[in-house]
Chimera marker file (.cmm) of the C-alpha trace (Angstrom):
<marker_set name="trace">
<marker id="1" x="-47.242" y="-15.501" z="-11.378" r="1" g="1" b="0" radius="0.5"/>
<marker id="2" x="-47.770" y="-12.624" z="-13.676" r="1" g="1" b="0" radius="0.5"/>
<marker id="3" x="-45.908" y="-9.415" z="-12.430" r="1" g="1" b="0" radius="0.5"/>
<marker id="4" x="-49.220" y="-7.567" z="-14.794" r="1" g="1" b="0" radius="0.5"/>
<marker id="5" x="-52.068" y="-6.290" z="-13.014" r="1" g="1" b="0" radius="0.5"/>
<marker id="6" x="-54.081" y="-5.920" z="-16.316" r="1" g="1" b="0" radius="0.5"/>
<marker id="7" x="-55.972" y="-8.877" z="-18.167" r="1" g="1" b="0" radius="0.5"/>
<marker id="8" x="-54.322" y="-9.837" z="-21.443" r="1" g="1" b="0" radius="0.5"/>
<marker id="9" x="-56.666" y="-7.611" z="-23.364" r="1" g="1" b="0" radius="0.5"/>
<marker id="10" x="-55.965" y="-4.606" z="-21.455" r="1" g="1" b="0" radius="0.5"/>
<marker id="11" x="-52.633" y="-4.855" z="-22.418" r="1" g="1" b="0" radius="0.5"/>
<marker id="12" x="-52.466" y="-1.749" z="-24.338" r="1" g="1" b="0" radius="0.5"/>
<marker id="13" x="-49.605" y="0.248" z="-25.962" r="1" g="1" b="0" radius="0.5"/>
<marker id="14" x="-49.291" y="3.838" z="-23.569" r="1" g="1" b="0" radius="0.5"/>
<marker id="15" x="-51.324" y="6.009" z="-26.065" r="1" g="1" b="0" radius="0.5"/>
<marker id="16" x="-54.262" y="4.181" z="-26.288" r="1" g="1" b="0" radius="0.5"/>
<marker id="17" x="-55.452" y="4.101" z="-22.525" r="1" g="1" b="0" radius="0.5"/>
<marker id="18" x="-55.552" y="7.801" z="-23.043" r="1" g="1" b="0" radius="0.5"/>
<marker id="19" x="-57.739" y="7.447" z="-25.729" r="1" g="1" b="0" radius="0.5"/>
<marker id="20" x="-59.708" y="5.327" z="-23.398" r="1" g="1" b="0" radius="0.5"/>
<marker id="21" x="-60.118" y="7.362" z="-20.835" r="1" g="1" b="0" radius="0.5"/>
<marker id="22" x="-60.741" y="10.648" z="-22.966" r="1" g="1" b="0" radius="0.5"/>
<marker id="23" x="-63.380" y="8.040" z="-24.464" r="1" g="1" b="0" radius="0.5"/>
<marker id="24" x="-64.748" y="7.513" z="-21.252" r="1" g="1" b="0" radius="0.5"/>
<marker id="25" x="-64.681" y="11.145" z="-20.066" r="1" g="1" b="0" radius="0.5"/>
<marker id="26" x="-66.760" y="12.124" z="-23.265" r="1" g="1" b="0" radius="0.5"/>
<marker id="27" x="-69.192" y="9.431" z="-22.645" r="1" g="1" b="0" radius="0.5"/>
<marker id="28" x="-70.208" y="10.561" z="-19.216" r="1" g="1" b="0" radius="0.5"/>
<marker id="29" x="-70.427" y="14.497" z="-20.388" r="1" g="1" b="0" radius="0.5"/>
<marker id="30" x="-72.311" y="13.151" z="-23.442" r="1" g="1" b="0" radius="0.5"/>
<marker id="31" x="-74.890" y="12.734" z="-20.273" r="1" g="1" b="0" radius="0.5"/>
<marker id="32" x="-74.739" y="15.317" z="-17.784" r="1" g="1" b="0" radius="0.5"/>
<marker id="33" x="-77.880" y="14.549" z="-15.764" r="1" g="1" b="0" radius="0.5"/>
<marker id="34" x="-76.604" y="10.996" z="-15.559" r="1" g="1" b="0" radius="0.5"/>
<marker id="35" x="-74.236" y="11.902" z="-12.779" r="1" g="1" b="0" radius="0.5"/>
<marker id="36" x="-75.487" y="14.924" z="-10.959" r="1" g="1" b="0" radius="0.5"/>
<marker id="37" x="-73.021" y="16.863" z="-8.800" r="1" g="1" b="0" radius="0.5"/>
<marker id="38" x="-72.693" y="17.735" z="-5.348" r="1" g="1" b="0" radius="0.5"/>
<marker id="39" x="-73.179" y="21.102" z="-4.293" r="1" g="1" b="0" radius="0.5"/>
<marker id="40" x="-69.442" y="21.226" z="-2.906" r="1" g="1" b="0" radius="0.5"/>
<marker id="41" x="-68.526" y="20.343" z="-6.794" r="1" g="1" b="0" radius="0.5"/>
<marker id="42" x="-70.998" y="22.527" z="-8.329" r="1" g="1" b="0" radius="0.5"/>
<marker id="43" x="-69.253" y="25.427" z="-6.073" r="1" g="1" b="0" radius="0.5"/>
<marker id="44" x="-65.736" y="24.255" z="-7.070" r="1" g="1" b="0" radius="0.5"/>
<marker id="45" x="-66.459" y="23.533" z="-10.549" r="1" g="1" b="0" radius="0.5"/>
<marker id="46" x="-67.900" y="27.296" z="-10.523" r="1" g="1" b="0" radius="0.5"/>
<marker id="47" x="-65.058" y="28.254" z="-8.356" r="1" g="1" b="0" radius="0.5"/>
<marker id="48" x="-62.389" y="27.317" z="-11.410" r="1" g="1" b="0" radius="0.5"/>
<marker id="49" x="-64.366" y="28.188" z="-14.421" r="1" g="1" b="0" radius="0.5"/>
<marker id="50" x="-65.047" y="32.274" z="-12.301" r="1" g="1" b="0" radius="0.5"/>
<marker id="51" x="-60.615" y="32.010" z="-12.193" r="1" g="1" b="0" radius="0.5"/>
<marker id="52" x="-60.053" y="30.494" z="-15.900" r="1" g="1" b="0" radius="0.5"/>
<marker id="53" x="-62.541" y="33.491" z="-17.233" r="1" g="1" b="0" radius="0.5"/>
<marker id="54" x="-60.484" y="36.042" z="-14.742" r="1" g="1" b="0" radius="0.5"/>
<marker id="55" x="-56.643" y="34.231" z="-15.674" r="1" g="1" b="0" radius="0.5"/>
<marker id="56" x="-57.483" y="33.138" z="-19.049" r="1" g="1" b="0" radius="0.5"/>
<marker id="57" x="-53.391" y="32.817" z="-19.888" r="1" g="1" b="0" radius="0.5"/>
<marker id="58" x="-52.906" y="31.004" z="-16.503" r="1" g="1" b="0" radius="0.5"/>
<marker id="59" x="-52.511" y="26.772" z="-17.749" r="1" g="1" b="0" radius="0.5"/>
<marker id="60" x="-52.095" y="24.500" z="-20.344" r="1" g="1" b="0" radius="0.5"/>
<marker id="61" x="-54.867" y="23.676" z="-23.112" r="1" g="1" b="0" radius="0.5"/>
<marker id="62" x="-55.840" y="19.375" z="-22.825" r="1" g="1" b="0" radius="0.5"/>
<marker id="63" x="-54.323" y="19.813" z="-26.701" r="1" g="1" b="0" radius="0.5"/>
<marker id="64" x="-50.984" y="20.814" z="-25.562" r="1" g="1" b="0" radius="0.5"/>
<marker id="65" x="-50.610" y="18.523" z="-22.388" r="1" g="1" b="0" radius="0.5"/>
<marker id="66" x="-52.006" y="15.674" z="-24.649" r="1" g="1" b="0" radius="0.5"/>
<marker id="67" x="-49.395" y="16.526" z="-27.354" r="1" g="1" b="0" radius="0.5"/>
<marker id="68" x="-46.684" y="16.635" z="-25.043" r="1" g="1" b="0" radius="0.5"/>
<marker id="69" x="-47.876" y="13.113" z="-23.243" r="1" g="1" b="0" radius="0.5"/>
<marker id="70" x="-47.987" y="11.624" z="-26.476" r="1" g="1" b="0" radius="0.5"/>
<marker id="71" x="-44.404" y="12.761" z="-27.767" r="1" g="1" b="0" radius="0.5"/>
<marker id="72" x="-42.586" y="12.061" z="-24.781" r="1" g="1" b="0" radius="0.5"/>
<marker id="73" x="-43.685" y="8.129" z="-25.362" r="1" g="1" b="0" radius="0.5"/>
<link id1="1" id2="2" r="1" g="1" b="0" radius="0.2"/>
<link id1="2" id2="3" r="1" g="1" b="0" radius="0.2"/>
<link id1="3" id2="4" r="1" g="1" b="0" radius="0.2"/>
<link id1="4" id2="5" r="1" g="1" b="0" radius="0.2"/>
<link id1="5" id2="6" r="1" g="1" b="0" radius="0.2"/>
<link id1="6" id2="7" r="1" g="1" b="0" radius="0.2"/>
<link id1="7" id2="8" r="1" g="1" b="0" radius="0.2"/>
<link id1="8" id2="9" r="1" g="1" b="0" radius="0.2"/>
<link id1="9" id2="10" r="1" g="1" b="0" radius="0.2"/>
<link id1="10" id2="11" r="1" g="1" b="0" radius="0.2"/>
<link id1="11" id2="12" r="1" g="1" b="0" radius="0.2"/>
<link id1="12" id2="13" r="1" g="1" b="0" radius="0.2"/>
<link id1="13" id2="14" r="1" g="1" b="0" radius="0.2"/>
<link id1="14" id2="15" r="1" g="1" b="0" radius="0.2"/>
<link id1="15" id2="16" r="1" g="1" b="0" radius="0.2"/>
<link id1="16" id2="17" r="1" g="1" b="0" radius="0.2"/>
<link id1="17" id2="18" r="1" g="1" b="0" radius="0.2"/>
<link id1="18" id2="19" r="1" g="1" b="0" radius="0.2"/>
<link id1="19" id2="20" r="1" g="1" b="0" radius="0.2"/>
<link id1="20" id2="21" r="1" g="1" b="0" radius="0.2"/>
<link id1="21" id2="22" r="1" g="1" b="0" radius="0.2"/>
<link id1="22" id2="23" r="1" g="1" b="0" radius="0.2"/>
<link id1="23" id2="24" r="1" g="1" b="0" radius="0.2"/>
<link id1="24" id2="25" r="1" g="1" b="0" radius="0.2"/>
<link id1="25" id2="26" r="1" g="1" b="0" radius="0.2"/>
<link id1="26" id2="27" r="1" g="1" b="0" radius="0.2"/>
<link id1="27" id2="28" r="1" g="1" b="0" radius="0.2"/>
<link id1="28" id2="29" r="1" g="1" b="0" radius="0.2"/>
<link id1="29" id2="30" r="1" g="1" b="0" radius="0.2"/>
<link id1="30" id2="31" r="1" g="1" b="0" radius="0.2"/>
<link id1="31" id2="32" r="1" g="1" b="0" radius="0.2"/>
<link id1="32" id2="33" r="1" g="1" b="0" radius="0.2"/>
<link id1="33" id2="34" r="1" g="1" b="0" radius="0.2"/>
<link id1="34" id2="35" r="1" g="1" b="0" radius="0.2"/>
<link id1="35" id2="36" r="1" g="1" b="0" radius="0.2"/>
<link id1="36" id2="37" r="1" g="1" b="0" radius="0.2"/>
<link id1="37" id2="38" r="1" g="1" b="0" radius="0.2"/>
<link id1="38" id2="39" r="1" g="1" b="0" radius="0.2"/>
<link id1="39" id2="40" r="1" g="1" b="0" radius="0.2"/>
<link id1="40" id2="41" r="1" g="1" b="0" radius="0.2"/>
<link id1="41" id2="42" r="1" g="1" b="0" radius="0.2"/>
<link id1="42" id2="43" r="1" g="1" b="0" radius="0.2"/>
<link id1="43" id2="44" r="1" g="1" b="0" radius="0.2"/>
<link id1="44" id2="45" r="1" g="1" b="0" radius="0.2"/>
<link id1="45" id2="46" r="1" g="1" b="0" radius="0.2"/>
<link id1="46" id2="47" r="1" g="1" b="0" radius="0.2"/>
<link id1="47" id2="48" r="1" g="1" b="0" radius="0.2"/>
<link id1="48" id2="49" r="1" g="1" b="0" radius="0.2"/>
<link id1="49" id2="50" r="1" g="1" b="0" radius="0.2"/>
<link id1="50" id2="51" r="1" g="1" b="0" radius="0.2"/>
<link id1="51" id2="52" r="1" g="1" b="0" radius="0.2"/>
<link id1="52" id2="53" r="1" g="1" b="0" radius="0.2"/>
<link id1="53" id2="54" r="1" g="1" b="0" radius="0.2"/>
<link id1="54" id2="55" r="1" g="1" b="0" radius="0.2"/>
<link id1="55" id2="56" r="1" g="1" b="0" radius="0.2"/>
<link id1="56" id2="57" r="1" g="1" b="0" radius="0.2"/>
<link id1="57" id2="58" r="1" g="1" b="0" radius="0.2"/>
<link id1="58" id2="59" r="1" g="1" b="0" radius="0.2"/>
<link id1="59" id2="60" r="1" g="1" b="0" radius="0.2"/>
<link id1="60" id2="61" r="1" g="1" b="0" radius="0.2"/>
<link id1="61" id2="62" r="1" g="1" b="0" radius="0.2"/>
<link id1="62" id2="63" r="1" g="1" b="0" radius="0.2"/>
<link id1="63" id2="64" r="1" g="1" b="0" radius="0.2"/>
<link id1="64" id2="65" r="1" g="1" b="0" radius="0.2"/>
<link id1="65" id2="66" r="1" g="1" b="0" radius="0.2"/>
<link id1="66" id2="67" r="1" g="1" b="0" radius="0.2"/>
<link id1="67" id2="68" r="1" g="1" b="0" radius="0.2"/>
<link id1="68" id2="69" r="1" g="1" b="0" radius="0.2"/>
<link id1="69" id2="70" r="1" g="1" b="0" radius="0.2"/>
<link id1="70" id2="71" r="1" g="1" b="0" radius="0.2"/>
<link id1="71" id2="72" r="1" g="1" b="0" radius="0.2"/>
<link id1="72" id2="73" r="1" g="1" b="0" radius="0.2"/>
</marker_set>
């Protein structure tokens, strides 16, 4: 039996299922109204984006955590 969980042609090299899923992830904003939000996530979602305008040094850009995801492969 096959120790891999993933069909034959998901058996990707480590950098591309992040391309995948950032893929996937601009799909779905591509279409906003396609997946309309709770008012719990509206709040949090409003909640972060009120603390990244007050912190804006506080975190790491996607660019930089991608960057560093991708070297360390």
């Amino acid at each position: 039996m096959d120790s891999n969980p993933l069909p034959e042609n998901l058996n990707l090299s480590v950098s591309k299922p992040i391309q995948v899923v950032e893929d996937i992830g601009d799909s779905i904003a591509a279409e906003p109204d396609a997946f309309p939000l709770a008012d719990e996530q509206r709040a949090e979602l409003d909640r972060r984006l009120a603390d990244a305008e007050t912190n804006p040094g506080v975190g790491t850009p996607w660019s930089e955590v991608k960057a560093r995801l991708l070297d360390s492969i």
